[in-house]
TORTI-533670 format. One record per residue (C-alpha): residue in one letter; x, y, z; residue number from 1. Coordinates in Angstrom, 1 decimal, always signed. Layout:
N
 type     c1     c2     c3 seq
    A      X      Y      Z NUM
...
This chain:
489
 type     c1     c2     c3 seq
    X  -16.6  -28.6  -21.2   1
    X  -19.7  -26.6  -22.6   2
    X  -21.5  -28.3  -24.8   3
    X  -22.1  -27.4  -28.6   4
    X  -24.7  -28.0  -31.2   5
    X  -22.7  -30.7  -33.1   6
    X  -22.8  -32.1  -29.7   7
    X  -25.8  -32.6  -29.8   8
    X  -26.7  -34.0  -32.6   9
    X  -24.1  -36.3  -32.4  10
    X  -25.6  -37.9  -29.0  11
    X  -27.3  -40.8  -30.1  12
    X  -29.7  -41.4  -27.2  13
    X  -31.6  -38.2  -28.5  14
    X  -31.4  -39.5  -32.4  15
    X  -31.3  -35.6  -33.9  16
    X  -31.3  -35.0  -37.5  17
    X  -29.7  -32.0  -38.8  18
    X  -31.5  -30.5  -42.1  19
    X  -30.8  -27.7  -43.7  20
    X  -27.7  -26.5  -45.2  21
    X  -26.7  -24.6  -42.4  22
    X  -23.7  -25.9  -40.6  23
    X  -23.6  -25.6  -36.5  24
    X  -21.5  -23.4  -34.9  25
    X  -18.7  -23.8  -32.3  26
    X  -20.6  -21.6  -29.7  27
    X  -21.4  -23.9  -26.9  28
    X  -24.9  -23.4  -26.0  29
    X  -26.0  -21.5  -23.2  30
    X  -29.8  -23.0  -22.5  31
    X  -32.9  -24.8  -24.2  32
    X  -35.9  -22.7  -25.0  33
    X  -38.7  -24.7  -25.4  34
    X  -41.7  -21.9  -26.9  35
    X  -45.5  -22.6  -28.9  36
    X  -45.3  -18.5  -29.4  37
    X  -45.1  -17.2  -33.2  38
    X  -42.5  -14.2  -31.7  39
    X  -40.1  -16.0  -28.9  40
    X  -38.1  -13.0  -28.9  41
    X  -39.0  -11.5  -25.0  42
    X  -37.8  -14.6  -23.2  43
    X  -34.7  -15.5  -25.4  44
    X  -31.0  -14.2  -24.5  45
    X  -28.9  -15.1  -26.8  46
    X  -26.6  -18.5  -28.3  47
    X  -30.0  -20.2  -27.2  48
    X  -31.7  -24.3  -29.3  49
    X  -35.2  -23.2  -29.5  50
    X  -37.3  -26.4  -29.6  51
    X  -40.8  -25.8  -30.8  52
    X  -43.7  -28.3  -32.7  53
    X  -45.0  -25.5  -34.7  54
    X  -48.5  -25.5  -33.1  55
    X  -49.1  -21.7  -34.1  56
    X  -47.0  -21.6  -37.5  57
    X  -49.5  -23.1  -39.5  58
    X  -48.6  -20.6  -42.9  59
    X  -45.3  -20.6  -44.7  60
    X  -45.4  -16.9  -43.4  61
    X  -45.8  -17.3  -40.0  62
    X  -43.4  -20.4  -40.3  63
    X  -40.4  -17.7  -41.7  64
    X  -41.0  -15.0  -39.4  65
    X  -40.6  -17.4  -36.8  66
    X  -37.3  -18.0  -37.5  67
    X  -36.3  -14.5  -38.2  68
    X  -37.3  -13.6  -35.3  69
    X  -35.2  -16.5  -33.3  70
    X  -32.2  -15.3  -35.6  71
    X  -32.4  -11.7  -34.8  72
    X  -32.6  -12.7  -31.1  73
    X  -29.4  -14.6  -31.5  74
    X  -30.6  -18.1  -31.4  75
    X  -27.9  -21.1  -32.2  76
    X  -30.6  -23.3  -34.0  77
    X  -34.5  -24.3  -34.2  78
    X  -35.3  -27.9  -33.2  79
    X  -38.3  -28.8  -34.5  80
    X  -41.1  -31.9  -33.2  81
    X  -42.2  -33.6  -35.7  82
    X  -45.4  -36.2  -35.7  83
    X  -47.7  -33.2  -33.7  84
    X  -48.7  -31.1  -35.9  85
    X  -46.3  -31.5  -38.5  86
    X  -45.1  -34.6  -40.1  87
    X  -41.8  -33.1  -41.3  88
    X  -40.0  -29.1  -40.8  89
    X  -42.1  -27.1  -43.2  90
    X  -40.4  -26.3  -46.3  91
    X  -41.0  -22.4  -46.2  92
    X  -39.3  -22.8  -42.3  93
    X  -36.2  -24.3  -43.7  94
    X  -35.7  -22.4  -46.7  95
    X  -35.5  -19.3  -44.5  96
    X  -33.1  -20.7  -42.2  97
    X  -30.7  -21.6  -44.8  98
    X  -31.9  -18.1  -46.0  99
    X  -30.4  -16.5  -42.3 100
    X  -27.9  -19.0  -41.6 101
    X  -29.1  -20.8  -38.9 102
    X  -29.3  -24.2  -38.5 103
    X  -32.5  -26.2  -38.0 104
    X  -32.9  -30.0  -36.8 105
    X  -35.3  -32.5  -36.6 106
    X  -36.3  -33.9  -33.2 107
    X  -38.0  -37.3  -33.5 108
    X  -41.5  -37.8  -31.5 109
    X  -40.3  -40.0  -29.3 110
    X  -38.0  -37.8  -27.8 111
    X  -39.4  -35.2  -25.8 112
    X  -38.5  -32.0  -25.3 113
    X  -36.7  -31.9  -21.9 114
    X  -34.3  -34.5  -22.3 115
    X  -32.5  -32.3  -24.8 116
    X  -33.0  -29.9  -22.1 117
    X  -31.6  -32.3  -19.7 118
    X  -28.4  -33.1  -21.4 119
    X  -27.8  -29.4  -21.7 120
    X  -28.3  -28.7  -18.3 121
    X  -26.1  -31.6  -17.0 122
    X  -22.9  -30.2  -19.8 123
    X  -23.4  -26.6  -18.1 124
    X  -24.1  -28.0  -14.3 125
    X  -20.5  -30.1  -15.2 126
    X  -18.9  -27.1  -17.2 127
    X  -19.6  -25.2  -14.0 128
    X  -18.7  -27.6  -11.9 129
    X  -15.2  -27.8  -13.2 130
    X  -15.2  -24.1  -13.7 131
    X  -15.2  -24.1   -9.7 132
    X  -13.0  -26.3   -9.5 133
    X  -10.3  -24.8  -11.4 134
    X  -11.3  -21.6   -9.7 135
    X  -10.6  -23.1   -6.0 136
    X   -7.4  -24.6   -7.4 137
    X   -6.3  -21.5   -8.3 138
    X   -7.0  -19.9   -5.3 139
    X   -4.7  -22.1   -3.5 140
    X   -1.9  -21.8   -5.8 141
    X   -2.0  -17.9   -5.6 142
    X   -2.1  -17.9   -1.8 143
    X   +0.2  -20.6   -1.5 144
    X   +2.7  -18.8   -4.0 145
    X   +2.1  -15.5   -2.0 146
    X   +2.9  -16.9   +1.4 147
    X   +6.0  -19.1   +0.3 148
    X   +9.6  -17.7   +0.4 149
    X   +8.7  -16.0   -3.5 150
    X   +6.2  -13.7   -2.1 151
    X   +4.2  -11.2   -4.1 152
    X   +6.9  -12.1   -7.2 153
    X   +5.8  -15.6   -6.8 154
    X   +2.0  -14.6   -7.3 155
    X   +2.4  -12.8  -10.4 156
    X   +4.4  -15.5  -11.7 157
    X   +1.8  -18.0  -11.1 158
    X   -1.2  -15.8  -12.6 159
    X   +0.9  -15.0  -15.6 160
    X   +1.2  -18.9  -16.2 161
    X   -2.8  -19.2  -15.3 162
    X   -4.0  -16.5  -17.6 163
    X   -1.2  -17.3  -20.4 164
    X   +0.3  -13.7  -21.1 165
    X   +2.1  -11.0  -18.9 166
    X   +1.3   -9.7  -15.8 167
    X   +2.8   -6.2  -14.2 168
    X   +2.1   -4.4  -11.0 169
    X   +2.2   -0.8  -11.0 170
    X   +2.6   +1.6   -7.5 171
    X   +2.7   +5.5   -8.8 172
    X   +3.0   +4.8  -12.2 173
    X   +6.2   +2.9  -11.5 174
    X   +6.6   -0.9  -12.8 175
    X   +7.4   -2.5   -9.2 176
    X   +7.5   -6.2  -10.6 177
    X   +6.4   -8.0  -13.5 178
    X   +5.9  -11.6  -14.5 179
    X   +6.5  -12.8  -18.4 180
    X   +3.3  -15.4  -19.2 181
    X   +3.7  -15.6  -22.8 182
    X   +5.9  -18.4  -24.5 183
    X   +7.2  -15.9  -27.5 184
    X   +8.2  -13.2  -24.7 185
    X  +10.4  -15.7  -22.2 186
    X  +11.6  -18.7  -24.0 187
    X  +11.8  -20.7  -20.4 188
    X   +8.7  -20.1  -20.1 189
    X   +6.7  -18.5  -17.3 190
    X   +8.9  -16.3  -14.8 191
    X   +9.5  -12.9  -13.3 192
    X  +11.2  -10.0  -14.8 193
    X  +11.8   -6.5  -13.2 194
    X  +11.0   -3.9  -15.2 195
    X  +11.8   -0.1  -14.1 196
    X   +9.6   +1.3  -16.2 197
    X   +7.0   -0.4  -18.6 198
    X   +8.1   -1.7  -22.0 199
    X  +11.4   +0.4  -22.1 200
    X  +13.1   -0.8  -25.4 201
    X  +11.1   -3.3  -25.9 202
    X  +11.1   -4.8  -29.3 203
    X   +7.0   -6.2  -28.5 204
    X   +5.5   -3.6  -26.7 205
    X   +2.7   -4.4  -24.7 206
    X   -0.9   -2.9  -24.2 207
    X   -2.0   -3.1  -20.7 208
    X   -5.4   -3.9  -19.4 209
    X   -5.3   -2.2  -16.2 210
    X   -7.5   -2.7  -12.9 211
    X   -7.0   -1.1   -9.8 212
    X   -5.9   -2.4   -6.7 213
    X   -7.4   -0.9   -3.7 214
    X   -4.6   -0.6   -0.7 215
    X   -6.1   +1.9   +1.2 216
    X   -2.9   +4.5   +0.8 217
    X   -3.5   +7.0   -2.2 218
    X   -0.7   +5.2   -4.3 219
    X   -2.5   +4.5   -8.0 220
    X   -1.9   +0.7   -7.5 221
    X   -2.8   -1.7  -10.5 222
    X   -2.6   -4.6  -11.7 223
    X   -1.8   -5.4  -15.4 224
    X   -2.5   -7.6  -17.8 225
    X   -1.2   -8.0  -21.2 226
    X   -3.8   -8.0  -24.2 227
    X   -5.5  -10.0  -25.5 228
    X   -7.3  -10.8  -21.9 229
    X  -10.6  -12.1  -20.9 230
    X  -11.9  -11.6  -17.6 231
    X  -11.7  -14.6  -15.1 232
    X  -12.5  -15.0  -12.2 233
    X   -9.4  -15.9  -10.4 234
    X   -8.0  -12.1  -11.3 235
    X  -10.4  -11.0   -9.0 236
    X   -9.2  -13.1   -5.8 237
    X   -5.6  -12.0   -7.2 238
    X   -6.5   -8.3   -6.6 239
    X   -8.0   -9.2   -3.3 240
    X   -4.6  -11.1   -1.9 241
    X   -2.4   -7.9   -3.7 242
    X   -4.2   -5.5   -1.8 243
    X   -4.0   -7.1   +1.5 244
    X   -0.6   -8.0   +1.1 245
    X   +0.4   -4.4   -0.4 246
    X   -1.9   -3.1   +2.5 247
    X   +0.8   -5.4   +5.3 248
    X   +3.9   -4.2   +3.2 249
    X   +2.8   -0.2   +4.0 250
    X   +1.9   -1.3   +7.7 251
    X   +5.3   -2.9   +7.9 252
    X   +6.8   -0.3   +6.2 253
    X   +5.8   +2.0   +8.9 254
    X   +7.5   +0.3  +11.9 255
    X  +10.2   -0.5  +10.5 256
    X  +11.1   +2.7   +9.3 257
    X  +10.3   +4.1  +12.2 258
    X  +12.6   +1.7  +13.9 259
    X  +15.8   +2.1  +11.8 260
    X  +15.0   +6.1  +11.8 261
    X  +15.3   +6.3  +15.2 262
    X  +18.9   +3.8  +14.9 263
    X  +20.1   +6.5  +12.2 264
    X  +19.0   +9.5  +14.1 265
    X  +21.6   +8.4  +17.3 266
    X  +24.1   +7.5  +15.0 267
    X  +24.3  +10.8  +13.4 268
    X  +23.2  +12.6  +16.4 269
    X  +26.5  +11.6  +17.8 270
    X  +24.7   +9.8  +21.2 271
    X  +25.6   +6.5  +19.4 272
    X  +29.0   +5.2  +18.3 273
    X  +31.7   +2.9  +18.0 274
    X  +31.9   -0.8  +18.2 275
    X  +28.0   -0.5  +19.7 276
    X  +27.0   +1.6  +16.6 277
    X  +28.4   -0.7  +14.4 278
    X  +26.9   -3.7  +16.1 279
    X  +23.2   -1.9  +15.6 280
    X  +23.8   -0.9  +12.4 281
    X  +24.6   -4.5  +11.3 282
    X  +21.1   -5.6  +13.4 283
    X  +19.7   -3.0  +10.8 284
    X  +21.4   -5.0   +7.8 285
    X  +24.3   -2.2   +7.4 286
    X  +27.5   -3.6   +7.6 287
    X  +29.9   -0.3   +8.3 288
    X  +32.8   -2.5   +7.4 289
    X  +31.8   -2.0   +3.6 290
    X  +31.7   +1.6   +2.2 291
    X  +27.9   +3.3   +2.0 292
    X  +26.2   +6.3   +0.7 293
    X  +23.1   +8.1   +2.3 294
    X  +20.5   +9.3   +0.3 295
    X  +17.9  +12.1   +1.5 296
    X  +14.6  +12.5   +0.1 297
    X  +12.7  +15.7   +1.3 298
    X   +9.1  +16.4   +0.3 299
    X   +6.5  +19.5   +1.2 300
    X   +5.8  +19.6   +4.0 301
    X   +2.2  +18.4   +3.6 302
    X   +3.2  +15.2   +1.8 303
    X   +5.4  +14.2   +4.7 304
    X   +2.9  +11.8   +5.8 305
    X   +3.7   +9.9   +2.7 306
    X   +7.1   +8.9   +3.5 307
    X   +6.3   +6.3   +6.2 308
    X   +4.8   +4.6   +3.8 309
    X   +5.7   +5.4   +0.3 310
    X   +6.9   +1.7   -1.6 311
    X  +10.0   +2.0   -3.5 312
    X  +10.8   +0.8   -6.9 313
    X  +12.2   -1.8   -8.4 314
    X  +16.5   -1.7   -7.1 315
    X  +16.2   +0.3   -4.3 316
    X  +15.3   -2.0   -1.8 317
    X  +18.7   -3.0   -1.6 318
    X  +19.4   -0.9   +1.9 319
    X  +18.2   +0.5   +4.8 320
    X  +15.7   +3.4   +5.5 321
    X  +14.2   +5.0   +7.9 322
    X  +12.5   +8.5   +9.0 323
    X  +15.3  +11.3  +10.9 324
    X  +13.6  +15.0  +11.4 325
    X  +10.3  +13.6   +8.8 326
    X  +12.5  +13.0   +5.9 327
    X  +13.3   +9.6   +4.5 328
    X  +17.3   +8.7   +4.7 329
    X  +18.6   +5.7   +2.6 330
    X  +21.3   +3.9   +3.4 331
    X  +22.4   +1.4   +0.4 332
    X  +25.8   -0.4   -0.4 333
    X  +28.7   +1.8   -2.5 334
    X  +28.1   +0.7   -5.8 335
    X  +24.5   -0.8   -5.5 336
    X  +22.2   +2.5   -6.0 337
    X  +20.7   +2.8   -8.7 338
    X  +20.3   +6.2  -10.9 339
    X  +18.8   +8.8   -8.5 340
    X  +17.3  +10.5  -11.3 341
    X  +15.1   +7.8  -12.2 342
    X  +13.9   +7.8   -7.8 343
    X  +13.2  +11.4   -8.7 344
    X  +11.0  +10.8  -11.8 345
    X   +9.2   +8.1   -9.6 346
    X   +8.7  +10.6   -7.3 347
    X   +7.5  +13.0   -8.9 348
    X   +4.6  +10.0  -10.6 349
    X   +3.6   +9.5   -6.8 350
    X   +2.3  +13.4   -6.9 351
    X   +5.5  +14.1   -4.7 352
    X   +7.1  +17.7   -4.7 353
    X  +10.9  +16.3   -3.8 354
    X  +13.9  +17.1   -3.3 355
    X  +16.9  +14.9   -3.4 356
    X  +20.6  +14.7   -1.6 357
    X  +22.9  +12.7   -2.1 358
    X  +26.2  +12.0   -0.1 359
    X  +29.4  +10.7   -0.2 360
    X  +30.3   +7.0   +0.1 361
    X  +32.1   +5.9   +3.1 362
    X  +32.6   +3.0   +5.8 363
    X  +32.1   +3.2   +9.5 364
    X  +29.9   +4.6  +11.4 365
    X  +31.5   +7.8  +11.2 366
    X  +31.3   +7.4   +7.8 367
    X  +27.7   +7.4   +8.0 368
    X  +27.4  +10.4   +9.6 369
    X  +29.6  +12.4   +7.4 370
    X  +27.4  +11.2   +4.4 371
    X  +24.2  +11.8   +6.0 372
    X  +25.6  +15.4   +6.9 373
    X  +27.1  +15.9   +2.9 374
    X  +23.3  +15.1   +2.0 375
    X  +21.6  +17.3   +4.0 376
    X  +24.0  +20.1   +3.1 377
    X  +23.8  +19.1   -0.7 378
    X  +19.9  +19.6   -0.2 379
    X  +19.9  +23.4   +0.5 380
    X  +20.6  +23.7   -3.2 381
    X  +17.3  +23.5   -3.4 382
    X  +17.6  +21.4   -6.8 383
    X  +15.5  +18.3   -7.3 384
    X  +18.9  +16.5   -7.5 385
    X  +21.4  +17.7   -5.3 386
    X  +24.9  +15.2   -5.0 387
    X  +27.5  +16.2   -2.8 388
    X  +31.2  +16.3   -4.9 389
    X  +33.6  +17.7   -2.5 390
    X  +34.3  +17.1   +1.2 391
    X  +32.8  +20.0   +3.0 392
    X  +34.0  +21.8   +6.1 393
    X  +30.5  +22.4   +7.1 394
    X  +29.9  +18.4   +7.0 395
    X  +32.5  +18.0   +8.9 396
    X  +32.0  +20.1  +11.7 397
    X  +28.0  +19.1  +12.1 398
    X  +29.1  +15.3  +12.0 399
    X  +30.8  +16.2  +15.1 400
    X  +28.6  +16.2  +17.9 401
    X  +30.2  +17.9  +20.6 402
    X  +30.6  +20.9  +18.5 403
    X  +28.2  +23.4  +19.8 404
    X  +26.9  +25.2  +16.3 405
    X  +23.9  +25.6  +16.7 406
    X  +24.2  +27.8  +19.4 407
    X  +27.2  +29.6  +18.4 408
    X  +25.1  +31.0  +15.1 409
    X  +22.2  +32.1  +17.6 410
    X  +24.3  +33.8  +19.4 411
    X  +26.3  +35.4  +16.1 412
    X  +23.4  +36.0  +14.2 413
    X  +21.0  +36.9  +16.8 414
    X  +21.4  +40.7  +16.8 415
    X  +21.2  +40.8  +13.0 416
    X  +17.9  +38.9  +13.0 417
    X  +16.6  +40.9  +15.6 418
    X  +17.8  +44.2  +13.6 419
    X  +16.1  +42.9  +10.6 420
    X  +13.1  +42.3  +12.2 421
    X  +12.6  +45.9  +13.9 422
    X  +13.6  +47.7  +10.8 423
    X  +13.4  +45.7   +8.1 424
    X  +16.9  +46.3   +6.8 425
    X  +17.9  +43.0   +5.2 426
    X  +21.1  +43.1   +6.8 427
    X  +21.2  +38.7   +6.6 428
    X  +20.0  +38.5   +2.9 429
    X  +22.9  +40.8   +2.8 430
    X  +25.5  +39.3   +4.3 431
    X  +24.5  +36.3   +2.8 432
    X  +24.7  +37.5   -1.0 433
    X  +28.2  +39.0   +0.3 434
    X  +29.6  +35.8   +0.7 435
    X  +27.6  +33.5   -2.2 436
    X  +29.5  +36.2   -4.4 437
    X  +33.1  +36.0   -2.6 438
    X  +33.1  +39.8   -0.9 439
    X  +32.2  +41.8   -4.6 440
    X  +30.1  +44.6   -3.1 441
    X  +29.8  +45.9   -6.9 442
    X  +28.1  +42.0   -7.8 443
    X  +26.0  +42.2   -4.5 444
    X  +24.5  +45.9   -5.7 445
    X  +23.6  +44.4   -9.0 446
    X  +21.8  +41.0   -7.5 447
    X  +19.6  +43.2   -4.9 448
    X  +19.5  +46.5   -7.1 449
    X  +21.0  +48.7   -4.6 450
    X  +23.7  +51.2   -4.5 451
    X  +27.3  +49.5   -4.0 452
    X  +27.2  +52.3   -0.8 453
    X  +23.8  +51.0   +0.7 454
    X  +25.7  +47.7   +0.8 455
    X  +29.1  +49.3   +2.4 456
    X  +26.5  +51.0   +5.0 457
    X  +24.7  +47.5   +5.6 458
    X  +27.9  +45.5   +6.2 459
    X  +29.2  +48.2   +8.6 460
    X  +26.0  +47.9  +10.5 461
    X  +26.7  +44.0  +10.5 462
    X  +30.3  +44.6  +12.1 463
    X  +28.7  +47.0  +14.7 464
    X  +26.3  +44.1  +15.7 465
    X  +28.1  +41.4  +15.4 466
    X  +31.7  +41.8  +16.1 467
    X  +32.8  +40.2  +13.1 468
    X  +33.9  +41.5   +9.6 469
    X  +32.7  +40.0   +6.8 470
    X  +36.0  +41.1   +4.9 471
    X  +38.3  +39.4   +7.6 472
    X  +39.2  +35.7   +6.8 473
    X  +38.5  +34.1  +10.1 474
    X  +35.4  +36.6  +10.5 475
    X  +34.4  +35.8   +7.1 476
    X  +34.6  +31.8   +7.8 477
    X  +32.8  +32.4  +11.4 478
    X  +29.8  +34.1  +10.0 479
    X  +29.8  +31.5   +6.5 480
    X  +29.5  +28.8   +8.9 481
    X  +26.9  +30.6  +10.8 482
    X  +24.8  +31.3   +8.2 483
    X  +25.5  +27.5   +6.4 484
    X  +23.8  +25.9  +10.4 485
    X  +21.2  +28.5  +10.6 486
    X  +19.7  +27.3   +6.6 487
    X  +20.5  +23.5   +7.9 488
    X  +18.4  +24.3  +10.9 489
């Protein structure tokens, strides 16, 4: 432990005398400053025992600028030789010390100078010593935490206990784990607590000293720490083992999403099924006995890049994912997902321009399909959320593989696209808005602000291509379904 001025005195090898009404403070002393110069201020830092005999403070004058001048230079105390030149601390130095507040001592003159040097140096050397100590020890408890079964939780849980208050990590704003440090906060003492999102309801709230955690991915990691915090040294090896083992967790992420992506995309292709699906799939950690739900996230296409890599928060590594056609596909347990909204709101913190789909909960691997197909259907609604509530006939028929519709709306809406394109007569934004409004020529007029007869003209133009009425039932469902697979892609 540092050592302080009452220390000091109190050591009685060194046989100091305190005078002075000034009492010694609790600030352990940094160094000894042994100085013969009337102004000692140039070479003194601060919570400094300046030791002198006086040789050039020979007036009462000289003698209290002296000690203003240690004062101002934030000095603990003056130690003052006696039997050199001066047989006793000159009045005129004490009187301004008690004057100032700081405390002055005699030092015999049989005890030199630097063996109250010495046993300074020896407290800080052992201070420092243990300091190290501590420091390696804690080292070895973080990385021993971090590589155990407990993992990154297991880290924070340990520095929270270390540092003695709470301790969060943050990816895109999001709280992806926190550890409770303070005794009046967890009455168990030290552990981990999930929190979704910072301080939500809570009756304390906390104000976070944040530092950033470098991961090499553009994801606005930190680390926080509860106030009150001071700055130790063992934070800075526990940003260093975050970082590395947020930088594996991305890496990982990668492959593995990769992997399962490429599982998902046979399943739902169609080139995968049955008993050998569901074997797979349970390889994957999906048990098709149990009912599931797919989730689809869809981002710009400039931030697709992201998605091999993007961390999820806090309940939503419950399931599966992986990458089909550069969108990221979820796979979680029927009852186990968490709000979708709050996935959007994260997404959107990560700087992510998302859209979200959502389908249907169902077992098998055909189930699978059929939700992954409601989802991508559900996205075309172009909202951020978009959850699938009905069966759908389009699902339905591109869950089934061998169901060539892709190529029968080429060849349906080929000519019209082709049309469109040499004249520029909108005949699909048409045809489209026809059946969005359920065959009202007078509500399609009004949508594109054109005579109800330049729609009749544009629909018979459509039959004349085509082959198929749009006011015919099963021409009506041919070209719906057409139109449905061409926006699906």
């Amino acid at each position: 432990m540092a050592i302080t001025l009452a220390d000091l005195l109190s050591d009685p090898a060194l046989g100091l005398v305190l005078e002075g009404r000034s009492e010694p403070p609790a600030q352990p002393i940094q160094w000894v400053a042994v100085t013969e110069l009337e102004d000692p201020r140039p070479f003194l830092n601060g919570a400094e025992v300046v030791l002198t005999t006086g040789v050039r403070l020979k007036t009462g004058a000289a003698q209290r600028a002296f000690v203003r001048r240690a004062h101002d230079a934030g000095a603990l105390a003056i130690g003052f030789g006696v039997g050199l030149t001066h047989r006793r601390i000159p009045a005129a130095l004490l009187a301004e010390a008690d004057a100032v507040g700081l405390p002055a001592f005699r030092v015999p003159y049989e005890v030199p100078f630097i063996a109250i040097g010495k046993r300074v140096a020896d407290a800080l050397s052992a201070d420092h010593y243990a300091g190290l100590e501590d420091l390696l020890e804690g080292h070895a408890v973080l990385a021993s935490a971090l590589l155990g079964p407990g993992g990154l939780a297991a880290l924070l849980g340990e520095l929270a206990r270390m540092l003695g208050t709470d301790v969060a990590l943050f990816q895109y704003g999001a709280c992806i784990a926190r550890a409770l440090g303070r005794a009046a906060r967890s009455p168990d003492g030290p552990g981990v607590a999930a929190a979704p999102r910072a301080d939500a309801g809570d009756p304390d709230p906390v104000t976070w000293h944040r530092l950033p955690v470098a991961t090499g991915l553009k994801d606005r990691c930190t680390l926080a720490i509860a106030e009150p915090y001071g700055r130790t040294a063992v934070v800075d090896y526990a940003q260093s083992l975050i970082s590395v083992e947020l930088t594996n967790q991305a890496r990982n992420r990668t492959g593995a999403r990769a992997a399962s992506g490429q599982l998902l995309e046979d399943v739902v292709r169609g080139s995968l099924g049955g008993a050998e699906a569901a074997a797979r799939l349970a390889g994957s950690g999906i048990d098709t006995t149990l009912r599931h739900s797919v989730l689809i996230v869809d981002v710009a296409s400039g931030q697709r890049r992201a998605l091999r890599t993007l961390p999820l928060p806090d309940g939503w590594n419950g399931g599966a994912t992986g990458l089909v056609d550069e969108r990221l596909v979820l796979v979680l347990p029927a009852g186990a997902m968490p709000d979708p909204a709050g996935l959007g709101r994260y997404l959107h913190g990560a700087g992510l321009t998302a859209r979200i789909g959502v389908g249907g909960s169902y077992a098998q691997p055909s189930g699978l399909r059929w939700s992954y197909f409601e989802a991508r259907e559900a996205l075309q609604r172009g909202q951020p959320l978009n959850i699938a509530d009905r069966l759908s006939l389009t699902s339905l028929l591109m869950a089934s593989a061998d169901v060539p519709l892709a190529d029968l709306a080429a060849e349906t809406l080929r000519p019209l696209e082709a049309f469109d394109s040499a004249h520029g007569a909108g005949l699909l934004t048409t045809l489209q808005r026809y059946l969005d409004l359920d065959g009202s020529v007078a509500a399609v007029a009004a949508d594109l602000d054109l005579h109800r007869n330049t729609i009749r003209y544009r629909l018979q133009q459509v039959v004349a291509l085509t082959g198929y009425d749009p006011a015919v039932t099963a021409d009506r469902v041919h070209l719906y379904l057409a139109l449905r697979v061409r926006a699906l892609g």
